[in-house]
RODO-2510 file (C-alpha; in nm, 4 decimals, decimal comma):
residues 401
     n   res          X          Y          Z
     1     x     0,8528     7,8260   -19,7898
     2     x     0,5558     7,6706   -19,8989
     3     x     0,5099     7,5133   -20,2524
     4     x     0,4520     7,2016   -20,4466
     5     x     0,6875     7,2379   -20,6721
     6     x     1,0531     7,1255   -20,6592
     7     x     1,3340     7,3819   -20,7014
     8     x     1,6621     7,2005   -20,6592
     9     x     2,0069     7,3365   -20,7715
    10     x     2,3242     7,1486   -20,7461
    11     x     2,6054     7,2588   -20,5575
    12     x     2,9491     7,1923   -20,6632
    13     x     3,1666     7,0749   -20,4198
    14     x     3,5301     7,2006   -20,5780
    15     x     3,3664     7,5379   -20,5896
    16     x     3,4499     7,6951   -20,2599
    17     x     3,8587     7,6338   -20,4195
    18     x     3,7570     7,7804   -20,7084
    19     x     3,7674     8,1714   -20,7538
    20     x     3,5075     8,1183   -21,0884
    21     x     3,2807     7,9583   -20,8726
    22     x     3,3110     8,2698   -20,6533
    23     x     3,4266     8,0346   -20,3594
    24     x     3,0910     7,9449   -20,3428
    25     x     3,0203     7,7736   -19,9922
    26     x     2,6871     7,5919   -19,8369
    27     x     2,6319     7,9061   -19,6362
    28     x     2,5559     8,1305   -19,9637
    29     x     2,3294     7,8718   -20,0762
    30     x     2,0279     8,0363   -20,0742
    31     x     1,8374     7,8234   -19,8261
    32     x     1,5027     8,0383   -19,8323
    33     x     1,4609     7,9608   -20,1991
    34     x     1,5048     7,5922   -20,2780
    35     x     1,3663     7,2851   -20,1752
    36     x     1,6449     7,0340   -20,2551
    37     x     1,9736     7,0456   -20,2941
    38     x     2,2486     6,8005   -20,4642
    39     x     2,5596     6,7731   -20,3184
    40     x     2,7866     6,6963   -20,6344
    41     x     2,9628     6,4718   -20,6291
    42     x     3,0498     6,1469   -20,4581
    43     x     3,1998     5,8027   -20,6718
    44     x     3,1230     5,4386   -20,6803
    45     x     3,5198     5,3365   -20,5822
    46     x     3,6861     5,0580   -20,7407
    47     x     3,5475     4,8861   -20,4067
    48     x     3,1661     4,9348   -20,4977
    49     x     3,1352     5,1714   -20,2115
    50     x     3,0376     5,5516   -20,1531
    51     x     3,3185     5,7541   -20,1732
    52     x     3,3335     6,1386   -20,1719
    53     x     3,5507     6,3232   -20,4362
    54     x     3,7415     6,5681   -20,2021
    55     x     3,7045     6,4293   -19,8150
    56     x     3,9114     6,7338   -19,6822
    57     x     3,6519     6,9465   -19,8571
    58     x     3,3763     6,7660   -19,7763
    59     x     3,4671     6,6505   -19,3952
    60     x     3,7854     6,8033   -19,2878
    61     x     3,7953     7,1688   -19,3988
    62     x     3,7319     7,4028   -19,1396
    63     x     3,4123     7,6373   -19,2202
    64     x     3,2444     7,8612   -19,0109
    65     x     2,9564     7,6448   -18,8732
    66     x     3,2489     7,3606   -18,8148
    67     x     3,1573     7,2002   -18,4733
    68     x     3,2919     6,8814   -18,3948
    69     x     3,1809     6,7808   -18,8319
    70     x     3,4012     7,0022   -19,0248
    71     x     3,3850     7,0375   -19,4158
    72     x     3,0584     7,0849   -19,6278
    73     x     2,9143     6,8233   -19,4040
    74     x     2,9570     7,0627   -19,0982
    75     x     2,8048     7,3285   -19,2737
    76     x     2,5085     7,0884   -19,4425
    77     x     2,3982     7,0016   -19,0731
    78     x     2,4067     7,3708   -18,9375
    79     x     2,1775     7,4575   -19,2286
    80     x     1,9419     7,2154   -19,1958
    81     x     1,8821     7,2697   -18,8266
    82     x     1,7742     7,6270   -19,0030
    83     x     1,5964     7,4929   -19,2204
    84     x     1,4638     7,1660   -19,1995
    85     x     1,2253     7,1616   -19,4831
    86     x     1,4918     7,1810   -19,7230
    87     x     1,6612     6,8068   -19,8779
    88     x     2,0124     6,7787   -19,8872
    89     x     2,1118     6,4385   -20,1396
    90     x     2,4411     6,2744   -20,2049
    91     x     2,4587     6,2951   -20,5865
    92     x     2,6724     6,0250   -20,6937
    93     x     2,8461     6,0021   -21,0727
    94     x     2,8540     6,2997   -21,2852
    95     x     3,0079     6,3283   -21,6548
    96     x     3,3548     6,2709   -21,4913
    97     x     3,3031     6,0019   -21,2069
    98     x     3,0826     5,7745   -21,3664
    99     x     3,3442     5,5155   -21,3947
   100     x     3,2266     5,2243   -21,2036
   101     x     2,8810     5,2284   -21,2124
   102     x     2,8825     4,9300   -21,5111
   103     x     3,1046     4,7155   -21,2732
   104     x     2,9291     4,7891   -20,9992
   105     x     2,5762     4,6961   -21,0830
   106     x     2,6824     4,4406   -21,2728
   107     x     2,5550     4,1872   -21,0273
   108     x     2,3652     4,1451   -20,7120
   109     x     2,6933     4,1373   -20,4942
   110     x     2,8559     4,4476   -20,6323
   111     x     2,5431     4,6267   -20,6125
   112     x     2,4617     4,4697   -20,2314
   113     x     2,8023     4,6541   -20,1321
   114     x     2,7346     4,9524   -20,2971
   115     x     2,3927     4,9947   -20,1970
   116     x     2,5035     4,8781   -19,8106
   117     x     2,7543     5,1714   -19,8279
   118     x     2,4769     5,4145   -19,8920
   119     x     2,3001     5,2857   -19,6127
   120     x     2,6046     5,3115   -19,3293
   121     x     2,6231     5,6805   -19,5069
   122     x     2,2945     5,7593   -19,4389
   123     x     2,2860     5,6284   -19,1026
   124     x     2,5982     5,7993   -18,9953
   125     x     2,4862     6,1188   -19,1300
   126     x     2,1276     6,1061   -19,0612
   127     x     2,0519     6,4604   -19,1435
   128     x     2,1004     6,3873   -19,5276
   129     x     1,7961     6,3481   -19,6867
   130     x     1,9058     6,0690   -19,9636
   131     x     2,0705     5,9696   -20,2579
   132     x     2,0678     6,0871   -20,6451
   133     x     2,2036     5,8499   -20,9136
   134     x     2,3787     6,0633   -21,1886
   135     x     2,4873     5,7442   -21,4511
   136     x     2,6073     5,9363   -21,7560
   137     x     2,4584     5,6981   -21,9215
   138     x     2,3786     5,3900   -21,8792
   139     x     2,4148     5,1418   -22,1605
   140     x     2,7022     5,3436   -22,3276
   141     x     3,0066     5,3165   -22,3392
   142     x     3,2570     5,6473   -22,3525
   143     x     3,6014     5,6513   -22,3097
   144     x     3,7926     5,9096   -22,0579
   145     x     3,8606     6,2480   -22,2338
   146     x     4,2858     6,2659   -22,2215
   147     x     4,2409     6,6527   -22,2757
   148     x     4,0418     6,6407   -21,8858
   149     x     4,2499     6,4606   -21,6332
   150     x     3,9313     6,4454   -21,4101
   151     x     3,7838     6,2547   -21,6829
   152     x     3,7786     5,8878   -21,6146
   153     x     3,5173     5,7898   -21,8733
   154     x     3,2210     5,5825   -21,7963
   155     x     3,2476     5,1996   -21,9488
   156     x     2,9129     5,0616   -22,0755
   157     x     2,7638     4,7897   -22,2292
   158     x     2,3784     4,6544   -22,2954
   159     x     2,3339     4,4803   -21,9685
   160     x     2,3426     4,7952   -21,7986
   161     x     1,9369     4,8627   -21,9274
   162     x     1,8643     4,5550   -21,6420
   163     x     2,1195     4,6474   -21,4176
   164     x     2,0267     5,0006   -21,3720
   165     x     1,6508     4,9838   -21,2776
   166     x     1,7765     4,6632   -21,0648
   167     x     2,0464     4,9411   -20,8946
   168     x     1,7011     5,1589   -20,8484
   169     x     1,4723     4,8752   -20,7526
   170     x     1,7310     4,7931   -20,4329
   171     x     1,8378     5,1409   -20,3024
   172     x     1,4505     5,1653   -20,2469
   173     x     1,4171     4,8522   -20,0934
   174     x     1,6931     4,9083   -19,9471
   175     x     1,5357     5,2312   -19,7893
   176     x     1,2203     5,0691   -19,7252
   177     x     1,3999     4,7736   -19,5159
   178     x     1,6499     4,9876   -19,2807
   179     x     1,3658     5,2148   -19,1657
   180     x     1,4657     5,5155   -19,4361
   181     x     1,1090     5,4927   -19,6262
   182     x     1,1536     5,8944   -19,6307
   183     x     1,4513     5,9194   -19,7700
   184     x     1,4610     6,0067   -20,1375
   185     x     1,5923     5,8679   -20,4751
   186     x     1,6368     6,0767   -20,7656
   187     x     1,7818     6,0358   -21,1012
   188     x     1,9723     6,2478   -21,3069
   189     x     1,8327     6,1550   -21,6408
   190     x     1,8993     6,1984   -22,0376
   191     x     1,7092     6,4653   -22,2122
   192     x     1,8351     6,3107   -22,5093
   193     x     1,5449     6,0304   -22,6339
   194     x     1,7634     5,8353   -22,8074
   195     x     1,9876     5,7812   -22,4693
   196     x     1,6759     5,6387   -22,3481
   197     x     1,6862     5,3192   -22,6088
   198     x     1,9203     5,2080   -22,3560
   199     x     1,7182     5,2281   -22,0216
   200     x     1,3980     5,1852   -21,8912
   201     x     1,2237     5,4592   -21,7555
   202     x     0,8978     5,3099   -21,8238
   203     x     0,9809     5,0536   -21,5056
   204     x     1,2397     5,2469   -21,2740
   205     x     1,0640     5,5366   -21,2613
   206     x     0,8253     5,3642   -20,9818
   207     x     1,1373     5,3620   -20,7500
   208     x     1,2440     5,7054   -20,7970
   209     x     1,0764     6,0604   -20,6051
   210     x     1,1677     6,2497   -20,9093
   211     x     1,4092     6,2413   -21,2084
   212     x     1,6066     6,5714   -21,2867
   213     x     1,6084     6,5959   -21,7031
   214     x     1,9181     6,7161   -21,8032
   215     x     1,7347     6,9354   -22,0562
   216     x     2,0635     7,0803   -22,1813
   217     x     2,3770     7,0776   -22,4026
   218     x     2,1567     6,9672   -22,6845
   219     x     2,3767     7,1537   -22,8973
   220     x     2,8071     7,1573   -22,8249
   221     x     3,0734     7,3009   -22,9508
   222     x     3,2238     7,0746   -23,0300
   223     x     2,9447     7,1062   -23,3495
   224     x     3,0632     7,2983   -23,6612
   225     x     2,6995     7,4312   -23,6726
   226     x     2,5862     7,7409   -23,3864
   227     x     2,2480     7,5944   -23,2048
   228     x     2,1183     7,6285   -22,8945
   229     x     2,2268     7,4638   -22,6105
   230     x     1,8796     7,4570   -22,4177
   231     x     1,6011     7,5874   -22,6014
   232     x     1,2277     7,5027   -22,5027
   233     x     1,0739     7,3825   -22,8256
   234     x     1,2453     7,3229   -23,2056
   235     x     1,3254     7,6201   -23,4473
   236     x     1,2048     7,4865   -23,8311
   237     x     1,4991     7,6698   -23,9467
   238     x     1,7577     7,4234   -23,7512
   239     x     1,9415     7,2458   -24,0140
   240     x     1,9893     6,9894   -23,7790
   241     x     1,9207     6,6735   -23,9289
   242     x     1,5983     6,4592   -23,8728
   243     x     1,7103     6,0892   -23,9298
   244     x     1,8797     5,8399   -23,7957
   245     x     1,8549     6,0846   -23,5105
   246     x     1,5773     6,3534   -23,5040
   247     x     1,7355     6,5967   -23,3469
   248     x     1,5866     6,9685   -23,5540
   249     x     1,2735     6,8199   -23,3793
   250     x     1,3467     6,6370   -23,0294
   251     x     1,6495     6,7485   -22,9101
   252     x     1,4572     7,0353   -22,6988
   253     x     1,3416     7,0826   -22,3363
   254     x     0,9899     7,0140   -22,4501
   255     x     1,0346     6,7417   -22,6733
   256     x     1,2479     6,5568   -22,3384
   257     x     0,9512     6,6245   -22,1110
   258     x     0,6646     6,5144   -22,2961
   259     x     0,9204     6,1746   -22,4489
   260     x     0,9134     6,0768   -22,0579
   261     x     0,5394     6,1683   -21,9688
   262     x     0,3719     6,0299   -22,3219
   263     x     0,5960     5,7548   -22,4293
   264     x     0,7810     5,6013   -22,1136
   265     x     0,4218     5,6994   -21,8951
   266     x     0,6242     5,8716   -21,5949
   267     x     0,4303     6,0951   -21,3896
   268     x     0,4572     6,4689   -21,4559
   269     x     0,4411     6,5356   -21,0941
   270     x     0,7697     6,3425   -21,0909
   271     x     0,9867     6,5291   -21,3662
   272     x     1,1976     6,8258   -21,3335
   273     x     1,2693     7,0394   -21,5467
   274     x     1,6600     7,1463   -21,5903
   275     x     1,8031     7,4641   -21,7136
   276     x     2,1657     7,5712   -21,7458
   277     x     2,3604     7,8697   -21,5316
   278     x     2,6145     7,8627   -21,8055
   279     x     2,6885     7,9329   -22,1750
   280     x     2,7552     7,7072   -22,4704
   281     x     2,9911     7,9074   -22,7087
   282     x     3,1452     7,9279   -23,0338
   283     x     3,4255     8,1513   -23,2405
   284     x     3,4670     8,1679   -23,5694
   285     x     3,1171     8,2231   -23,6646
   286     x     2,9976     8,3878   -23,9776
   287     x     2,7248     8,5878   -24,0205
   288     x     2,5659     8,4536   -24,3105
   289     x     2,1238     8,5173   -24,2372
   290     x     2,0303     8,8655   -24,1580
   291     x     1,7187     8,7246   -24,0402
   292     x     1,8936     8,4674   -23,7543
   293     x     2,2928     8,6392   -23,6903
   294     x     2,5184     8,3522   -23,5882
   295     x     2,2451     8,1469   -23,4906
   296     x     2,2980     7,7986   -23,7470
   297     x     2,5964     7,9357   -23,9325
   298     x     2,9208     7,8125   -23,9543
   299     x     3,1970     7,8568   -23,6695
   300     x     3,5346     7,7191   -23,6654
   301     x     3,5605     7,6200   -23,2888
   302     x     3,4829     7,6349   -22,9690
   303     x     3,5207     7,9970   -22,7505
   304     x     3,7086     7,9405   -22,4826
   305     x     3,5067     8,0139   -22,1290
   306     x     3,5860     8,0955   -21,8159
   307     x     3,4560     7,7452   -21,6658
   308     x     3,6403     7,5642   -21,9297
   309     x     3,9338     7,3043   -21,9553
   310     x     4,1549     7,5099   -22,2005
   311     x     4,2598     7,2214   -22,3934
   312     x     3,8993     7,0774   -22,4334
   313     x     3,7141     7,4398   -22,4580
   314     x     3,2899     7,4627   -22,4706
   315     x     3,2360     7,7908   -22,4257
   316     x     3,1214     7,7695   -22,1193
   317     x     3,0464     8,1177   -21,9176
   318     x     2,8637     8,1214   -21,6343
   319     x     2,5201     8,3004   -21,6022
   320     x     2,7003     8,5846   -21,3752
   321     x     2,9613     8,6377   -21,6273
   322     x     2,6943     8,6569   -21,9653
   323     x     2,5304     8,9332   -21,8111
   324     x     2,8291     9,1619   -21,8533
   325     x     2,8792     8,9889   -22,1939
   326     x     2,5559     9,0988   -22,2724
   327     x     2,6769     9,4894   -22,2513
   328     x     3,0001     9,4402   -22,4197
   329     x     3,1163     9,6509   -22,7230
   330     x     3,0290     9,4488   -22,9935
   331     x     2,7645     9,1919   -22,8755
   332     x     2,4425     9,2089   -23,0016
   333     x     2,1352     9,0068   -22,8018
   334     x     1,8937     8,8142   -23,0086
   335     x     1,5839     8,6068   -22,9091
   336     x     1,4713     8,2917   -23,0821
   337     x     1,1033     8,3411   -23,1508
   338     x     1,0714     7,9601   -23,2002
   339     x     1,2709     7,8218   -22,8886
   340     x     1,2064     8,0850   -22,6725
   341     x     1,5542     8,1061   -22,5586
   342     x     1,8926     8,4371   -22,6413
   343     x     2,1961     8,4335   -22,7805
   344     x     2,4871     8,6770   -22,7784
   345     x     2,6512     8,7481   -23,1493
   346     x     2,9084     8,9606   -23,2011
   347     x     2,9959     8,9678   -23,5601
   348     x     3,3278     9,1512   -23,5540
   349     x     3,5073     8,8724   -23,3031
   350     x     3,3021     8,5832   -23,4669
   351     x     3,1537     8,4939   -23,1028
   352     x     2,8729     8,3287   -23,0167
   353     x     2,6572     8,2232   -22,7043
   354     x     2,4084     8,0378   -22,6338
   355     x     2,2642     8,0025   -22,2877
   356     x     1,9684     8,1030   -22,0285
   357     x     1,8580     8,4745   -21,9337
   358     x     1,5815     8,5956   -21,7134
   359     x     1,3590     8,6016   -21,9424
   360     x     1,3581     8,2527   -22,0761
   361     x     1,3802     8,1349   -21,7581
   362     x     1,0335     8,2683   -21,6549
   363     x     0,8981     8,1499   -21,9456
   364     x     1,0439     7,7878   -21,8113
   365     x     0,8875     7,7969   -21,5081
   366     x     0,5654     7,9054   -21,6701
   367     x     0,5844     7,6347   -21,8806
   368     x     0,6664     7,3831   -21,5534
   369     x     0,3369     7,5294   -21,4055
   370     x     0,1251     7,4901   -21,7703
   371     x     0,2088     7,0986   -21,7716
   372     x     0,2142     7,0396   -21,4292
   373     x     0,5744     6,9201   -21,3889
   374     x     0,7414     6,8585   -21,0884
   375     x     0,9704     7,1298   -21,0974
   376     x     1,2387     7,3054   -21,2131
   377     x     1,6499     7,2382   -21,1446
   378     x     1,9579     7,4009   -21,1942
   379     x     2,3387     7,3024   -21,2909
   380     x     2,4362     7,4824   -21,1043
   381     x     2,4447     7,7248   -20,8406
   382     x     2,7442     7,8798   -20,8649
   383     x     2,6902     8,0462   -21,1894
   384     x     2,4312     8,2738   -21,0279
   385     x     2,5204     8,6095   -20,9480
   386     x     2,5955     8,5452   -20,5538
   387     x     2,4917     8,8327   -20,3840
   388     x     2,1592     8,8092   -20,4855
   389     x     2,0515     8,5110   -20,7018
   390     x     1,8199     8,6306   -20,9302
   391     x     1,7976     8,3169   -21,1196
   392     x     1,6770     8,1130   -20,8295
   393     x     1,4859     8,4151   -20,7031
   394     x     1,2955     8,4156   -21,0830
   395     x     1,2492     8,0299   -20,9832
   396     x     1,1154     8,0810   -20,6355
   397     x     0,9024     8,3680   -20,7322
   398     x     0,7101     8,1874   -21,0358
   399     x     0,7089     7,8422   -20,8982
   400     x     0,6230     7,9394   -20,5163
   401     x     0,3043     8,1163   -20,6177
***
C-alpha cells in the first residue's frame, strides 16, 4: 500500500479471550489496510521496567503462526515478514495501567531503567517497530476506579509537565544512541485543551513521529446531559458550558487539532486524527426538542453496553453491534448538522447513542486530507465488523487515494 497518510488502529491484547471482541487475533488484523499498529498494552512495573499485561497472551499462547515465539509476538513476526511496510509499536499505559509513569519519570535514574528496558525489548524483538507512550495524563492526578478492578489509577502531580517531555527527550536519544534512529515514538495525547495546561507539547513534540489525539469521549455518561462523544466541530445549541472550561466550543475533534497545530505549533503532518469504534450511551432520556430528539436532554444514567464494566456502565457498544442497533424497533437515526456526527434515540426505552457511522467517518478522513493531518487512528479494532472491516476499509479507501 502506498500512501502518506497514517492509518493506525490499536489492537487489544485481552481481545482474542474475549467473545465481544470477537476473539479478535493479529491474523484478522487487516494488514493490507493500515500502516501502524499499537499493540495495547504493556506497564511501567513497580520496577521502572517494560512489562506486558498478559505474558501468556502475549508470548506463551499457542497461535497458528507459533514457531519457536508463541503468543501475539509469534503472530506479530509472521505478519510482518508479510508485510514489512506495516509498524508494529509497544503501546505502553492506557486509562487502566498508567500507574507508575509519575514515579517512574520522576528522575533521571527511574527513567534510565525504564527507558534501558525499552531498549533490551527492542533489541530482543527487533522486528517491532517502536514504542508509544499512552500517560493518561500527565500532571493529574486520578485515583483507581473501585467499581474496575483493572483500574489502578494514575498518581500525578505538577512535576510531571518536566518529567514527561524529559521521558520523550531520552527514549529518542535513547534510539538515536543504540543504533534504533528508525524506530518510532508516538504519543497518545489529550484532545481535551485544558489537559494540555499540564504538558508541553509545544517542546516534546520535536521527539515524537506523530501524536495520536484522543479526539473522543468529550462527552460521558457519566454526564446528566446527552452530547456527543466525538463530534467534528461544536453544535451552538450544546448547553455545555463555556467558562472556567469552554467546552460547547473546544471540546470537539476540530477544536483538538487546530489547539495543537495553532497554539502549541506542532506540525500537521505529525497529528492524527482519532475516532471511536464504539458508542457512548445513555437511558433515561427525555425527549424534550422536536427539533434535536435526545440529543442535550436530560437522562438519568448510563445504558449499559456490551463492552462495559456493569458496575461502572458507559454505554459503550461497539461499532459492529450499533449497526444492528441502528435497525432496531424503536430507534430512530439522527444526524447533527453542526458536528457532523449520528445518534441513535429511541424515545419509548429512553436510549441514547452517540458514536461513529460510515458516514461521519468519511467526512473525517476528508477533513484529515483538507488540513493536511497526518492521519487518521482508531480505538480500536475490534469493534469493526470482522469479516470485512468497513471502517478501516472507509479509512484506507479515502486516505490511500
Amino acid at each position: 500500500m502506498i500512501t502518506n497518510k497514517n492509518i493506525l488502529i490499536y489492537f487489544p491484547s485481552w481481545g482474542a479471550t474475549q467473545a465481544i471482541h470477537n476473539y479478535i487475533q493479529v491474523g484478522q488484523i487487516p494488514w493490507d489496510k493500515v500502516t501502524t499498529i499499537c499493540h495495547a498494552f504493556f506497564e511501567v512495573d513497580n520496577k521502572n521496567k517494560l512489562k506486558s499485561i498478559d505474558s501468556y497472551l502475549d508470548f506463551h499462547k499457542s497461535f497458528p503462526h507459533s514457531n519457536g515465539l508463541k503468543g501475539h509476538f509469534g503472530e506479530y513476526k509472521y505478519y510482518k515478514n508479510l508485510y514489512p511496510n506495516v509498524k508494529v509499536l509497544i503501546s505502553v499505559g492506557g486509562w487502566t495501567r498508567g500507574h507508575n509513569f509519575h514515579s517512574m519519570s520522576l528522575n533521571s535514574k527511574n527513567r534510565c531503567v525504564f527507558i534501558n528496558s525499552l531498549i533490551d525489548f527492542l533489541k530482543r524483538y527487533p522486528f517491532i517497530d517502536g514504542i508509544d507512550i499512552d500517560w493518561e495524563f500527565p500532571g493529574i492526578d486520578r485515583k483507581p476506579n473501585p467499581k474496575i478492578p483493572d483500574d489502578k489509577g494514575c498518581p500525578g502531580g505538577p512535576e510531571d509537565k518536566i518529567n514527561f517531555t524529559l521521558l520523550l527527550k531520552e527514549i529518542r536519544e535513547a534510539f538515536n544512541l543504540n543504533n534504533m534512529s528508525t524506530k518510532l515514538l508516538t504519543a497518545a495525547v489529550p484532545a481535551e485543551y485544558d489537559l494540555l495546561f499540564y504538558q508541553e507539547p509545544e517542546i516534546y513534540n520535536k521527539y515524537l513521529d506523530f501524536l495520536n489525539v484522543m479526539a473522543y469521549n468529550f462527552h460521558t455518561a457519566k454526564e446528566k446531559i446527552t452530547n456527543h462523544h466525538s463530534p467534528l466541530y461544536p453544535n451552538p445549541n450544546d448547553p455545555s458550558p463555556i467558562y472556567p472550561i469552554d467546552i460547547r466550543n473546544r471540546y470537539n475533534s476540530d477544536a483538538a487539532m487546530k489547539t495543537y497545530r495553532d497554539i502549541y505549533k506542532v506540525p500537521s503532518y505529525k497529528l492524527n486524527l482519532g475516532v471511536p469504534l464504539y458508542s457512548i450511551g445513555w437511558k433515561g432520556v427525555l425527549n424534550i426538542d422536536g427539533s434535536h430528539p435526545g440529543l442535550f436532554a436530560p437522562a438519568t444514567g448510563p445504558a449499559i453496553g456490551t463492552w462495559d464494566n456493569p458496575k461502572a456502565p458507559n454505554g459503550k457498544f461497539p461499532y459492529y453491534e450499533l449497526r444492528k442497533i441502528e435497525s432496531a424497533t424503536g430507534f430512530l437515526k439522527y444526524r447533527d448538522p453542526y458536528s457532523m456526527v449520528p445518534y441513535l434515540y429511541n424515545d419509548i426505552s429512553g436510549i441514547m447513542f452517540s458514536y461513529e457511522d460510515e458516514k461521519s467517518l468519511k467526512i473525517k478522513c476528508d477533513y484529515v486530507i483538507y488540513n493536511n493531518y497526518g492521519g487518521i487512528f482508531v480505538w480500536d479494532i475490534s469493534g469493526d465488523v470482522i469479516n470485512d472491516f468497513p471502517m478501516i476499509s472507509i479509512i484506507n479507501n479515502n486516505l490511500n487515494q
